[in-house]
N, C-alpha and C positions, 0 to 999 in steps of 0.2 A: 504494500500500500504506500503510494505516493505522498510526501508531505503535504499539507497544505498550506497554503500559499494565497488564500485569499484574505477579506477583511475578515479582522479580528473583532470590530464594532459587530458584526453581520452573528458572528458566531456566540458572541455574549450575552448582545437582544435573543437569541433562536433560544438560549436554554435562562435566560433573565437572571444571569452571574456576570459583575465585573472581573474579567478574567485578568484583567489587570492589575485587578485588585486596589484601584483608585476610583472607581465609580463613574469612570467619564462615560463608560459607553453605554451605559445607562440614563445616563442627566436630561438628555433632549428626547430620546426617544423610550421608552421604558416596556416595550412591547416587543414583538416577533418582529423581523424584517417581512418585506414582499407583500404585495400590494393586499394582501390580508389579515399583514400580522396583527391589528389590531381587533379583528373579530375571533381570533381561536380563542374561543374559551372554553371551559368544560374542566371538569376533573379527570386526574390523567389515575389510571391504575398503576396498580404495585409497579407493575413491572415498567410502567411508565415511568414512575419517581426515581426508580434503581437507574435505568438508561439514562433519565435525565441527570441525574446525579453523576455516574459514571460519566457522563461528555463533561460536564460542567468540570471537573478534575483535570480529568484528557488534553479540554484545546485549554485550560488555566495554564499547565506544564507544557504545552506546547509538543506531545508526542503524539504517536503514529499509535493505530489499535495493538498491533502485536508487540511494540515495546511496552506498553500499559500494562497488557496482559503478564510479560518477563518477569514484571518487576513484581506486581501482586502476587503472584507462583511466588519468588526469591521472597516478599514479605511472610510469606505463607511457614516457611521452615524457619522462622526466628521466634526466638522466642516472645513473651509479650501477647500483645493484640493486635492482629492481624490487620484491621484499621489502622491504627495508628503506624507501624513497621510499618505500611506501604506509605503513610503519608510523608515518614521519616525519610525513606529511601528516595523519593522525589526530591525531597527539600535539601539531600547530598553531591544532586547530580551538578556538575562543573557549571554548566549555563546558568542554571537556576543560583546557583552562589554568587556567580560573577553577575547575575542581576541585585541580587538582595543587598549585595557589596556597595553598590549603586556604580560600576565600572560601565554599564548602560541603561539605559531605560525604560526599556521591555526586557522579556523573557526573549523574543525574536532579533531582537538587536544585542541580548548576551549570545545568542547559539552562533550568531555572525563572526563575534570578535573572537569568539574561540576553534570555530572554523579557520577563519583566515591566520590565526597561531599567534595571535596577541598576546596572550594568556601563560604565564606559567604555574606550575605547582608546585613548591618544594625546591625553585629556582630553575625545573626543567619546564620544556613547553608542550602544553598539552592541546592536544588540537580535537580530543573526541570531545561532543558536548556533552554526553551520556556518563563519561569517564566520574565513578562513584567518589568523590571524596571522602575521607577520614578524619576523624578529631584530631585535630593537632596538626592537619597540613594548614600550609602558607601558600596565598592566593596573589599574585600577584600580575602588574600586565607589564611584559617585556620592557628591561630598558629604554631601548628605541622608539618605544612607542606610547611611552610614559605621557606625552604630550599633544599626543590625536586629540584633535576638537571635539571628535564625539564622545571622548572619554572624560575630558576634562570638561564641558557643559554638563555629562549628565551628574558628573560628583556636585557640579554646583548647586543641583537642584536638590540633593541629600540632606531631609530635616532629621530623620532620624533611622539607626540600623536595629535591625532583629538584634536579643541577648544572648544568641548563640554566636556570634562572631564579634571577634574585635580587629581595631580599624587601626593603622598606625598610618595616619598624614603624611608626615616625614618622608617613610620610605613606600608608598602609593602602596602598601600591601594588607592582605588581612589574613587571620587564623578562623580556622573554622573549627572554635573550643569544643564543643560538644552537639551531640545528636540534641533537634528541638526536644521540647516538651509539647505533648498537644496541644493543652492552651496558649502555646504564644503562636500555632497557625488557626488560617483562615476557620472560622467560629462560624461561618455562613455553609461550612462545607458536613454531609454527614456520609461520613467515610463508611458506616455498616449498611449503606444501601447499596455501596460498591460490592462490598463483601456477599450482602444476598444475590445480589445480579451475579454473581460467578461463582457462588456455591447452588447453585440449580441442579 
Protein backbone atom coordinates (compact mmCIF):
# COMPACT_ATOMS: atom_id res chain seq x y z
CA UNK A 1 0.00 0.00 0.00
CA UNK A 2 1.10 3.30 -1.21
CA UNK A 3 1.77 6.32 1.13
CA UNK A 4 -0.46 8.87 1.20
CA UNK A 5 0.09 11.82 -0.09
CA UNK A 6 -2.94 13.97 -0.14
CA UNK A 7 -4.51 16.71 2.23
CA UNK A 8 -4.08 16.06 5.60
CA UNK A 9 -7.18 18.90 6.52
CA UNK A 10 -9.25 16.21 4.09
CA UNK A 11 -8.28 13.26 6.29
CA UNK A 12 -8.81 14.87 10.00
CA UNK A 13 -12.45 16.52 8.86
CA UNK A 14 -13.27 12.57 7.39
CA UNK A 15 -12.64 10.99 10.93
CA UNK A 16 -13.38 14.70 13.10
CA UNK A 17 -9.43 14.28 14.86
CA UNK A 18 -6.89 17.05 14.66
CA UNK A 19 -4.35 14.85 13.59
CA UNK A 20 -2.08 17.43 14.03
CA UNK A 21 -2.89 17.74 17.14
CA UNK A 22 -3.21 21.72 17.03
CA UNK A 23 -6.89 21.84 16.03
CA UNK A 24 -6.41 23.83 12.88
CA UNK A 25 -8.06 21.60 10.66
CA UNK A 26 -10.83 21.52 12.41
CA UNK A 27 -11.42 25.44 13.28
CA UNK A 28 -13.34 26.50 9.95
CA UNK A 29 -14.79 23.59 8.98
CA UNK A 30 -15.68 20.82 11.74
CA UNK A 31 -17.49 18.22 9.45
CA UNK A 32 -16.64 15.57 6.69
CA UNK A 33 -15.18 16.85 3.54
CA UNK A 34 -17.18 16.56 -0.14
CA UNK A 35 -20.00 18.01 -1.09
CA UNK A 36 -21.92 16.05 1.67
CA UNK A 37 -19.81 16.03 4.58
CA UNK A 38 -22.14 18.04 6.26
CA UNK A 39 -25.33 15.84 6.06
CA UNK A 40 -23.60 12.29 7.37
CA UNK A 41 -25.07 11.86 10.39
CA UNK A 42 -26.38 8.83 12.14
CA UNK A 43 -24.63 6.77 14.61
CA UNK A 44 -21.98 4.69 13.58
CA UNK A 45 -21.75 0.83 15.16
CA UNK A 46 -19.16 -0.85 17.16
CA UNK A 47 -17.26 -1.65 14.51
CA UNK A 48 -17.75 1.74 13.04
CA UNK A 49 -16.06 3.59 16.34
CA UNK A 50 -13.19 0.74 16.32
CA UNK A 51 -12.21 1.64 12.30
CA UNK A 52 -12.80 5.12 13.03
CA UNK A 53 -10.63 5.04 15.99
CA UNK A 54 -8.14 2.99 14.38
CA UNK A 55 -7.65 5.71 11.18
CA UNK A 56 -7.81 8.42 13.46
CA UNK A 57 -4.23 6.99 15.16
CA UNK A 58 -3.15 5.74 11.57
CA UNK A 59 -3.19 9.14 9.38
CA UNK A 60 -2.25 11.11 13.30
CA UNK A 61 1.28 8.97 12.88
CA UNK A 62 1.35 9.22 9.46
CA UNK A 63 1.63 5.32 8.48
CA UNK A 64 0.61 2.86 5.92
CA UNK A 65 -2.13 -0.10 7.15
CA UNK A 66 0.50 -2.80 7.31
CA UNK A 67 3.18 -0.86 9.25
CA UNK A 68 0.15 -0.20 11.98
CA UNK A 69 -0.65 -3.52 11.82
CA UNK A 70 3.78 -4.53 12.65
CA UNK A 71 3.66 -2.55 15.25
CA UNK A 72 0.34 -3.44 17.20
CA UNK A 73 1.45 -7.44 16.61
CA UNK A 74 5.26 -6.15 18.35
CA UNK A 75 2.87 -4.16 21.05
CA UNK A 76 1.06 -7.31 21.56
CA UNK A 77 4.37 -9.41 23.10
CA UNK A 78 5.36 -6.67 25.72
CA UNK A 79 4.56 -6.75 28.48
CA UNK A 80 1.88 -4.04 30.11
CA UNK A 81 -1.21 -3.07 28.14
CA UNK A 82 -1.53 -3.74 24.89
CA UNK A 83 -3.07 -0.18 24.21
CA UNK A 84 -0.88 1.76 25.73
CA UNK A 85 2.74 -0.45 24.40
CA UNK A 86 1.32 0.34 20.88
CA UNK A 87 0.75 3.95 21.61
CA UNK A 88 4.25 3.92 23.23
CA UNK A 89 5.87 2.34 20.27
CA UNK A 90 4.48 5.00 17.91
CA UNK A 91 5.52 7.86 20.12
CA UNK A 92 9.48 6.04 19.60
CA UNK A 93 9.52 6.07 16.00
CA UNK A 94 12.56 8.78 14.72
CA UNK A 95 9.80 11.06 12.63
CA UNK A 96 7.54 11.36 15.30
CA UNK A 97 10.57 12.41 17.97
CA UNK A 98 12.15 14.79 15.47
CA UNK A 99 8.43 16.31 15.31
CA UNK A 100 7.71 16.51 19.04
CA UNK A 101 11.46 17.97 19.21
CA UNK A 102 9.97 20.79 17.22
CA UNK A 103 13.14 20.14 14.42
CA UNK A 104 9.73 20.43 12.19
CA UNK A 105 6.26 21.11 12.16
CA UNK A 106 4.30 18.24 11.14
CA UNK A 107 4.67 14.73 11.56
CA UNK A 108 5.13 14.96 7.28
CA UNK A 109 7.70 17.59 7.22
CA UNK A 110 9.68 15.26 10.26
CA UNK A 111 9.41 11.89 7.85
CA UNK A 112 11.04 14.45 5.12
CA UNK A 113 14.09 15.71 7.10
CA UNK A 114 14.98 12.28 8.18
CA UNK A 115 14.45 10.84 4.64
CA UNK A 116 16.75 13.37 3.03
CA UNK A 117 19.52 12.36 6.24
CA UNK A 118 19.40 15.48 8.32
CA UNK A 119 18.81 13.74 11.29
CA UNK A 120 21.37 11.83 13.53
CA UNK A 121 21.05 9.50 16.56
CA UNK A 122 23.69 8.87 18.98
CA UNK A 123 25.82 11.40 16.46
CA UNK A 124 25.30 8.67 13.49
CA UNK A 125 22.67 9.47 10.64
CA UNK A 126 19.61 7.91 10.58
CA UNK A 127 17.79 8.04 7.48
CA UNK A 128 14.76 5.36 8.38
CA UNK A 129 11.76 7.31 9.78
CA UNK A 130 10.27 4.19 11.29
CA UNK A 131 13.86 3.50 12.85
CA UNK A 132 12.55 2.66 16.95
CA UNK A 133 14.39 4.98 19.28
CA UNK A 134 15.42 4.02 22.83
CA UNK A 135 15.69 5.85 26.37
CA UNK A 136 18.70 7.48 26.43
CA UNK A 137 19.46 8.12 22.65
CA UNK A 138 20.44 11.61 21.53
CA UNK A 139 18.51 13.32 18.67
CA UNK A 140 20.18 15.53 16.92
CA UNK A 141 20.17 17.30 13.02
CA UNK A 142 23.50 17.06 11.23
CA UNK A 143 26.01 19.76 11.72
CA UNK A 144 25.80 21.09 8.40
CA UNK A 145 22.49 21.43 8.50
CA UNK A 146 22.11 22.88 11.87
CA UNK A 147 20.96 26.18 10.19
CA UNK A 148 18.18 25.06 7.33
CA UNK A 149 15.32 27.72 7.50
CA UNK A 150 12.88 25.09 7.81
CA UNK A 151 14.54 23.87 10.94
CA UNK A 152 15.26 26.99 12.47
CA UNK A 153 11.42 28.61 11.84
CA UNK A 154 9.84 25.69 13.07
CA UNK A 155 12.10 25.61 16.71
CA UNK A 156 10.81 29.28 16.73
CA UNK A 157 7.49 28.53 16.92
CA UNK A 158 8.21 25.83 20.01
CA UNK A 159 6.03 27.07 23.25
CA UNK A 160 6.54 24.16 24.95
CA UNK A 161 8.16 20.00 24.70
CA UNK A 162 6.53 16.62 25.88
CA UNK A 163 8.21 15.56 29.79
CA UNK A 164 9.78 12.75 28.04
CA UNK A 165 12.57 14.59 26.20
CA UNK A 166 14.81 17.01 27.08
CA UNK A 167 16.18 19.82 24.87
CA UNK A 168 19.77 21.21 25.14
CA UNK A 169 19.63 24.89 22.82
CA UNK A 170 23.26 25.10 22.91
CA UNK A 171 24.15 22.08 21.04
CA UNK A 172 20.41 21.88 18.79
CA UNK A 173 20.09 18.20 20.26
CA UNK A 174 17.64 16.30 22.55
CA UNK A 175 17.46 12.84 24.64
CA UNK A 176 14.70 10.85 24.51
CA UNK A 177 14.77 10.17 28.71
CA UNK A 178 12.11 7.68 28.87
CA UNK A 179 9.06 5.75 27.20
CA UNK A 180 5.79 8.39 27.78
CA UNK A 181 3.23 7.70 30.31
CA UNK A 182 -0.40 7.49 28.88
CA UNK A 183 -1.43 10.53 30.32
CA UNK A 184 0.97 12.85 28.95
CA UNK A 185 -0.42 11.43 25.07
CA UNK A 186 -3.29 12.41 23.14
CA UNK A 187 -6.53 12.07 25.87
CA UNK A 188 -8.97 12.60 22.71
CA UNK A 189 -7.57 9.17 21.44
CA UNK A 190 -9.05 5.48 22.83
CA UNK A 191 -6.42 3.11 22.20
CA UNK A 192 -8.99 -0.32 23.30
CA UNK A 193 -11.18 0.36 20.34
CA UNK A 194 -7.97 -0.28 18.23
CA UNK A 195 -7.25 -3.38 20.33
CA UNK A 196 -11.14 -4.77 19.71
CA UNK A 197 -10.81 -3.83 15.99
CA UNK A 198 -7.96 -6.46 15.74
CA UNK A 199 -8.71 -8.95 18.30
CA UNK A 200 -11.89 -10.04 16.07
Amino acid sequence: MSRYTGSSYKQARRVGFSISETGKELARRPFGPGQHGQDRKGKLSDYGNQLKEKQKVRFMYGLNERQFRKTFEEAAKMKGIQGTNFLRLLESRLDNLVFRIGFASTRRGARQLVNHGHVTVNGKKVDIPSYRVKPGDVISIKEDDKNMKVVTESLQKITRRVDFITYDEGKMQATYVRMPERNELNADIDEALIVEFYNK
